[in-house]
N, CA, C and O atoms as a GROMACS GRO file, in nm:
protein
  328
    1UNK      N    1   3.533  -0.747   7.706
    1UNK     CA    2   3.600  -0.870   7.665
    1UNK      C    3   3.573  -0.890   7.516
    1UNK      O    4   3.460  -0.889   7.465
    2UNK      N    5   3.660  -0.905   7.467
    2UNK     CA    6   3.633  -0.929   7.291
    2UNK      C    7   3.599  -1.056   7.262
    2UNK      O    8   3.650  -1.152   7.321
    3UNK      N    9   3.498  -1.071   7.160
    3UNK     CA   10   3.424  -1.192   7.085
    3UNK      C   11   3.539  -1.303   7.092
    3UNK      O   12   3.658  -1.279   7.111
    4UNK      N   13   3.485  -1.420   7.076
    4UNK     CA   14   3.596  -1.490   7.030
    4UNK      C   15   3.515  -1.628   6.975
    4UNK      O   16   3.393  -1.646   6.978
    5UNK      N   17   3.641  -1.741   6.914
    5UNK     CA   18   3.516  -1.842   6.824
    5UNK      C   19   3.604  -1.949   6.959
    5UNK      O   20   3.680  -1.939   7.055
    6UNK      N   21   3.513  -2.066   6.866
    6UNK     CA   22   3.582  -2.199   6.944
    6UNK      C   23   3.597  -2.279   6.777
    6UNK      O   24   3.531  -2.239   6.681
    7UNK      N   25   3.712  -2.413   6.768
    7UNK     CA   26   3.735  -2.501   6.704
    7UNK      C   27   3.604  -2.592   6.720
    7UNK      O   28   3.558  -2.582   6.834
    8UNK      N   29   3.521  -2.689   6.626
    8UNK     CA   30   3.468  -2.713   6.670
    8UNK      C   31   3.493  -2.878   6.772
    8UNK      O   32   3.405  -2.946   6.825
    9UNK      N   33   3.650  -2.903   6.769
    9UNK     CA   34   3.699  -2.985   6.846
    9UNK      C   35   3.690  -2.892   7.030
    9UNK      O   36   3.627  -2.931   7.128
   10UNK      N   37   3.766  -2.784   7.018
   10UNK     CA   38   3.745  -2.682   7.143
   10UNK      C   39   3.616  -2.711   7.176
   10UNK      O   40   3.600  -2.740   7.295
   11UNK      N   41   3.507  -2.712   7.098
   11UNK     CA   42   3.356  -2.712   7.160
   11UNK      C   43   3.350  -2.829   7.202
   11UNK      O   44   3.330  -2.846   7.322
   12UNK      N   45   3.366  -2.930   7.126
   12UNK     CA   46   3.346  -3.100   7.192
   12UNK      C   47   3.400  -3.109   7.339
   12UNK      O   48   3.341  -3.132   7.445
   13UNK      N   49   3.510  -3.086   7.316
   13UNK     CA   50   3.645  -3.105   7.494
   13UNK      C   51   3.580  -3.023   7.530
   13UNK      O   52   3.524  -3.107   7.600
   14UNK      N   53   3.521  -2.923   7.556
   14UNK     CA   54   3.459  -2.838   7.683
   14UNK      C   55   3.383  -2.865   7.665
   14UNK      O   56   3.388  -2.786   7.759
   15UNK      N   57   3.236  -2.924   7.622
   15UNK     CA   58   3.118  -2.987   7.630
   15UNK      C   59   3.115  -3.150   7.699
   15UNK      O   60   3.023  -3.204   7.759
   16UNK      N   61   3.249  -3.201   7.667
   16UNK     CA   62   3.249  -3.327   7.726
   16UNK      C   63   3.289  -3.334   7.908
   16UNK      O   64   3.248  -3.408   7.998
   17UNK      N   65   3.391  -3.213   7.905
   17UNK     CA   66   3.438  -3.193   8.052
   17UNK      C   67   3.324  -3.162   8.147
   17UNK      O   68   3.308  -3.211   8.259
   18UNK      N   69   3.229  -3.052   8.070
   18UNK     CA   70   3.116  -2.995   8.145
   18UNK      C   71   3.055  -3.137   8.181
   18UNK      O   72   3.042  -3.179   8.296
   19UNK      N   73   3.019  -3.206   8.066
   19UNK     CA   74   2.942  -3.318   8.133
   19UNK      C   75   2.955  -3.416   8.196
   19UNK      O   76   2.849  -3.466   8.234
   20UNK      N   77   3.091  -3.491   8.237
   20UNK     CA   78   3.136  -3.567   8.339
   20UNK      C   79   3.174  -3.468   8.500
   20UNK      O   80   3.178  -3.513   8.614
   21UNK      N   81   3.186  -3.388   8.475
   21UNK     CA   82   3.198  -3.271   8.603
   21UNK      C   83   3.066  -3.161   8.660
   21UNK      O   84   3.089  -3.052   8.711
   22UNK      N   85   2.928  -3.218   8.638
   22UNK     CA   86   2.915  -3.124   8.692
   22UNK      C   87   2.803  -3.186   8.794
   22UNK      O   88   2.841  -3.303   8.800
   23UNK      N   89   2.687  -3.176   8.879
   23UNK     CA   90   2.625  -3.213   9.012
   23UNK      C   91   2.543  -3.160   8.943
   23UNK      O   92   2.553  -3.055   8.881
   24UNK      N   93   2.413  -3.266   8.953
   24UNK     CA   94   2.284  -3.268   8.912
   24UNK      C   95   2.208  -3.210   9.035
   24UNK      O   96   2.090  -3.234   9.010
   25UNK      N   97   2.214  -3.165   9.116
   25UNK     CA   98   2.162  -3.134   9.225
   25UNK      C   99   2.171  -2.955   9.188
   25UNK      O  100   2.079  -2.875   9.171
   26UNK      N  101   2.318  -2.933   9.185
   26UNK     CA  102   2.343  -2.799   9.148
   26UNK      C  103   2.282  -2.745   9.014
   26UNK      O  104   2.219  -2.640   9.001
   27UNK      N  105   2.309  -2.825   8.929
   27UNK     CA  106   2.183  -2.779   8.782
   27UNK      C  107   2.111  -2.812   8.856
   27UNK      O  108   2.163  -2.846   8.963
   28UNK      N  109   1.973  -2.822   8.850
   28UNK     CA  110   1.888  -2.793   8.900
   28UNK      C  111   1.858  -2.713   8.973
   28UNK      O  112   1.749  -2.659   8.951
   29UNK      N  113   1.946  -2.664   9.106
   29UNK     CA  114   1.907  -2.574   9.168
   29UNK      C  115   1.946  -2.414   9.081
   29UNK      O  116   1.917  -2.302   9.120
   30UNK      N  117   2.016  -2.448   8.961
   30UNK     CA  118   2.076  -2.357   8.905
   30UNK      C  119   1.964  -2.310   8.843
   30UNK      O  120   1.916  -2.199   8.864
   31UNK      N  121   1.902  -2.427   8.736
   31UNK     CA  122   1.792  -2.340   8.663
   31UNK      C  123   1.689  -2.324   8.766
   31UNK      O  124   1.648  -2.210   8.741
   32UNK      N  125   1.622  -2.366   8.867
   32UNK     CA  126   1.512  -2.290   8.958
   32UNK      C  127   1.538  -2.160   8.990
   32UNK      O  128   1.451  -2.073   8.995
   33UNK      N  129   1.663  -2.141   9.014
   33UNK     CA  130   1.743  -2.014   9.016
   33UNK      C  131   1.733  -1.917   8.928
   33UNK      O  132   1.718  -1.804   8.976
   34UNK      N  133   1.738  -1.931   8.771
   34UNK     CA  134   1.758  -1.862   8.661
   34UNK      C  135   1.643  -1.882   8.601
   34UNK      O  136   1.627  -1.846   8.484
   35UNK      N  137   1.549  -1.941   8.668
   35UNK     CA  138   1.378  -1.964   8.613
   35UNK      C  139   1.335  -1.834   8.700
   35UNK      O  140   1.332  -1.721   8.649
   36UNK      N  141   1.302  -1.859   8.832
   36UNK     CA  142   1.298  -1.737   8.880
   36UNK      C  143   1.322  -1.622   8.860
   36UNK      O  144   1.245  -1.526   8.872
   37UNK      N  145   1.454  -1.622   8.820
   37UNK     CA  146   1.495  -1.434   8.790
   37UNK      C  147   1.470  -1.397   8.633
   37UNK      O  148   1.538  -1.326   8.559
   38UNK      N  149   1.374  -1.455   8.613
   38UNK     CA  150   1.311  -1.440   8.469
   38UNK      C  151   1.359  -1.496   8.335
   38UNK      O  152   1.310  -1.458   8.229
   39UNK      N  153   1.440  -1.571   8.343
   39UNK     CA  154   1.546  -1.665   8.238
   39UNK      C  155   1.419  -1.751   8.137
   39UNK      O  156   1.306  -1.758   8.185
   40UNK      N  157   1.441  -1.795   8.037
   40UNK     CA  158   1.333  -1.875   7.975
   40UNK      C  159   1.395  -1.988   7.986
   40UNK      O  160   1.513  -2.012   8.012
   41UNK      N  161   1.293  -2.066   7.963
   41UNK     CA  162   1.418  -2.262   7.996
   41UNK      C  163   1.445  -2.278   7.850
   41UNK      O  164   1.509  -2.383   7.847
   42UNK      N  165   1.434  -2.238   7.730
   42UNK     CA  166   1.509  -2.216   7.624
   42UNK      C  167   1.663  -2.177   7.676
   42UNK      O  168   1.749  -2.264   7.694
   43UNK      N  169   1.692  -2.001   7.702
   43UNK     CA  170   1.811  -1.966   7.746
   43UNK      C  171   1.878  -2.068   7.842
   43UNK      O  172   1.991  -2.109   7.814
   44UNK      N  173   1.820  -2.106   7.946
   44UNK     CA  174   1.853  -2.193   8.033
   44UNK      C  175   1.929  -2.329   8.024
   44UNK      O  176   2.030  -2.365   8.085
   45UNK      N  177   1.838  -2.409   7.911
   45UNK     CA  178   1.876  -2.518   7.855
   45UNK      C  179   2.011  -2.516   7.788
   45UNK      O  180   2.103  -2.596   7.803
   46UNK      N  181   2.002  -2.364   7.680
   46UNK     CA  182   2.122  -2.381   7.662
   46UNK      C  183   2.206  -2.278   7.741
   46UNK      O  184   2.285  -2.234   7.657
   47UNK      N  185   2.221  -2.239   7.817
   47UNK     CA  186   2.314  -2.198   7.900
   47UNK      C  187   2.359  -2.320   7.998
   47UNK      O  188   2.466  -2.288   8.051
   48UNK      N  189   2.322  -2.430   8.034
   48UNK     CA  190   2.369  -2.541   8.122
   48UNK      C  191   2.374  -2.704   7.999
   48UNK      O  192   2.373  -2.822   8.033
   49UNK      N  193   2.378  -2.658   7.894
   49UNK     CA  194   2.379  -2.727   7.764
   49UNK      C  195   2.291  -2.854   7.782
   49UNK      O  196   2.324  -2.966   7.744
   50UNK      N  197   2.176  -2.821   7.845
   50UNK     CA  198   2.092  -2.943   7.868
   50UNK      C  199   1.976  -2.917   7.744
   50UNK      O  200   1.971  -2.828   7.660
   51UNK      N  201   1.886  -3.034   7.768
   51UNK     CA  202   1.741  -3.007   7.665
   51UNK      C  203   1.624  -2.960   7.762
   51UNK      O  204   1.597  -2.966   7.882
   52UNK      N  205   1.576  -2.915   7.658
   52UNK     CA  206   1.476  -2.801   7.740
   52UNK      C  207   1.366  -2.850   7.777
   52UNK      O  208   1.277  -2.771   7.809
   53UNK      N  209   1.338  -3.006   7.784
   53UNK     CA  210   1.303  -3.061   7.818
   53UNK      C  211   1.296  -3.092   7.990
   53UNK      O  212   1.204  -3.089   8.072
   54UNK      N  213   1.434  -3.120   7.999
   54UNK     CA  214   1.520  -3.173   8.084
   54UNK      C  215   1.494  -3.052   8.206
   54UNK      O  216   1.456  -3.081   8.320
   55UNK      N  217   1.524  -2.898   8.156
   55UNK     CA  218   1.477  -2.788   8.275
   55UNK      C  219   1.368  -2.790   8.262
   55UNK      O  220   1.357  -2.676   8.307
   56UNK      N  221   1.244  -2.823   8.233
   56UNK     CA  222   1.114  -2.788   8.217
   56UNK      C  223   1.069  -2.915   8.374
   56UNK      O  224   0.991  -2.894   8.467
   57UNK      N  225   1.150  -3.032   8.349
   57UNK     CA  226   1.133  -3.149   8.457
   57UNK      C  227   1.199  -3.107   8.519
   57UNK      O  228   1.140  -3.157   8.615
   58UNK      N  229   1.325  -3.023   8.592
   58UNK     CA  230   1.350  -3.029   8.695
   58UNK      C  231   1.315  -2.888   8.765
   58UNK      O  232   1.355  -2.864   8.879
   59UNK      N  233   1.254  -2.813   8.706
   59UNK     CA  234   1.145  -2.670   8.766
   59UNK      C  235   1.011  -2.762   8.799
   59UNK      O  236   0.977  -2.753   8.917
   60UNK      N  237   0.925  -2.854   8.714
   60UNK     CA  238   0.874  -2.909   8.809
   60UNK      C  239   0.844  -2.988   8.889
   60UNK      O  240   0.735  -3.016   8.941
   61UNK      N  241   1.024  -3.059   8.909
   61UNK     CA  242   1.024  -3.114   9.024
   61UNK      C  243   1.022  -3.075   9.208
   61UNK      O  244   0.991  -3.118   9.319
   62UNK      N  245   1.090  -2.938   9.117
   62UNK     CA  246   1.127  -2.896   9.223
   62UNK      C  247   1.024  -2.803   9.275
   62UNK      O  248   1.050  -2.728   9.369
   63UNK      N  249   0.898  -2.808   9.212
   63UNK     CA  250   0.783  -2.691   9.249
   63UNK      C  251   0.698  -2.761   9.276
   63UNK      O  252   0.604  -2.700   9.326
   64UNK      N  253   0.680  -2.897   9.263
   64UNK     CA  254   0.603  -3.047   9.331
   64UNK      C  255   0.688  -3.109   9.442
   64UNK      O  256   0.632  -3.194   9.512
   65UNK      N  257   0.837  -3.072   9.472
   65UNK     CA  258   0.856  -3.137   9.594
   65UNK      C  259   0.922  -3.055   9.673
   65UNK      O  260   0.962  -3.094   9.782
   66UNK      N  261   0.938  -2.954   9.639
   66UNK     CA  262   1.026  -2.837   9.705
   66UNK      C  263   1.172  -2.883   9.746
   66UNK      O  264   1.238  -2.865   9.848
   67UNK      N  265   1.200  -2.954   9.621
   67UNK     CA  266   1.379  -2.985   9.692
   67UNK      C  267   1.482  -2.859   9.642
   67UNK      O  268   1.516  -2.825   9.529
   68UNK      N  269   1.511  -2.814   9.749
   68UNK     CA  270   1.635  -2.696   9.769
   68UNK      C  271   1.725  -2.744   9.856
   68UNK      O  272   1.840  -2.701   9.838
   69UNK      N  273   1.706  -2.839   9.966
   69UNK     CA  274   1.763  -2.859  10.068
   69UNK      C  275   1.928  -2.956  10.025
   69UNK      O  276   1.906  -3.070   9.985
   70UNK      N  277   2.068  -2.918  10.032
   70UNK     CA  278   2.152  -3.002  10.031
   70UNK      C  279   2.154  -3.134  10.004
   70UNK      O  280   2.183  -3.184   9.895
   71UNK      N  281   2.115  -3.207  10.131
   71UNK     CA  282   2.052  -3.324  10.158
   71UNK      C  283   1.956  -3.379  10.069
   71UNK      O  284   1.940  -3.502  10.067
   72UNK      N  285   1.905  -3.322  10.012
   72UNK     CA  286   1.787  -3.365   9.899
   72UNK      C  287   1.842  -3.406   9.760
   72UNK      O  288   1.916  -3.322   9.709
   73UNK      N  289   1.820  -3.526   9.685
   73UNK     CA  290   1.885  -3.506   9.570
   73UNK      C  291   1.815  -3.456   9.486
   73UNK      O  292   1.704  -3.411   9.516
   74UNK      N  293   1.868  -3.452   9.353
   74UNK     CA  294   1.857  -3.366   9.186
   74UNK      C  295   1.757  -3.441   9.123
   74UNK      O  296   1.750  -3.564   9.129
   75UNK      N  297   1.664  -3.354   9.049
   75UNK     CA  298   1.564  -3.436   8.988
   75UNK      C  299   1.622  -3.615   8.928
   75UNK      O  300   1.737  -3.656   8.914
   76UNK      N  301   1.544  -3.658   8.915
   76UNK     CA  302   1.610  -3.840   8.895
   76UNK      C  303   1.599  -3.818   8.738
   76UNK      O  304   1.514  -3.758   8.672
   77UNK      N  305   1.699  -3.877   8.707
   77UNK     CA  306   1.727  -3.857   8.564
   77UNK      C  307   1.630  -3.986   8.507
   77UNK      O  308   1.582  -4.068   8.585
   78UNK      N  309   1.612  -3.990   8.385
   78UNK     CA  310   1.464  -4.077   8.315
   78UNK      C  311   1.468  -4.065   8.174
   78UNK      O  312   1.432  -3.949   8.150
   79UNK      N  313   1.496  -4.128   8.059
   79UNK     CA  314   1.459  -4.156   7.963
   79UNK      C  315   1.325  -4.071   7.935
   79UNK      O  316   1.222  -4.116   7.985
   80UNK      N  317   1.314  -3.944   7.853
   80UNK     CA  318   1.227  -3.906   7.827
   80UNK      C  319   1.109  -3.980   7.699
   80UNK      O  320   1.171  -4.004   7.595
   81UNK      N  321   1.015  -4.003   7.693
   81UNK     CA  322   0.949  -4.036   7.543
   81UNK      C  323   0.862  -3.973   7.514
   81UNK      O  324   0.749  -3.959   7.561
   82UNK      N  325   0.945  -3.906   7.386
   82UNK     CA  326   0.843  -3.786   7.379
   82UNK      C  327   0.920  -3.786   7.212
   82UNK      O  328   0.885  -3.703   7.128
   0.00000   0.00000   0.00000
């Protein structure tokens, strides 16, 4: 597949879509996923355009409560201060 750029309007509209569309349950289970198979939560963060913050709390949420299960929700989102 050949390189290609984005406008940096193109980047905004697909950064804004990603973020009203996507299940906090599923990120999360995404990066536990891509933490595991050896991913750094740098790559991670920005591969799901979050702060690396943000995967660092929901790897250990999910390794303090073991939520994988459907039924279970996505780390609780929180004002970080830091």
């Amino acid at each position: 597949m050949p390189k290609f750029t984005l406008t940096r309007q193109q980047k905004h509209q697909l950064e804004t879509q990603h973020k009203k569309s996507r299940d906090a349950r599923e990120r999360d289970r995404i990066a536990v996923l891509l933490r595991s198979e050896g991913w750094t939560t740098k790559a991670i963060a920005q591969a799901l355009r979050l702060h690396e913050t943000s995967i660092i709390r929901h790897i250990d949420h999910f390794l303090s409560k073991a939520q994988l299960k459907p039924e279970n929700s996505g780390s609780e989102g929180r004002a970080l201060n830091r």
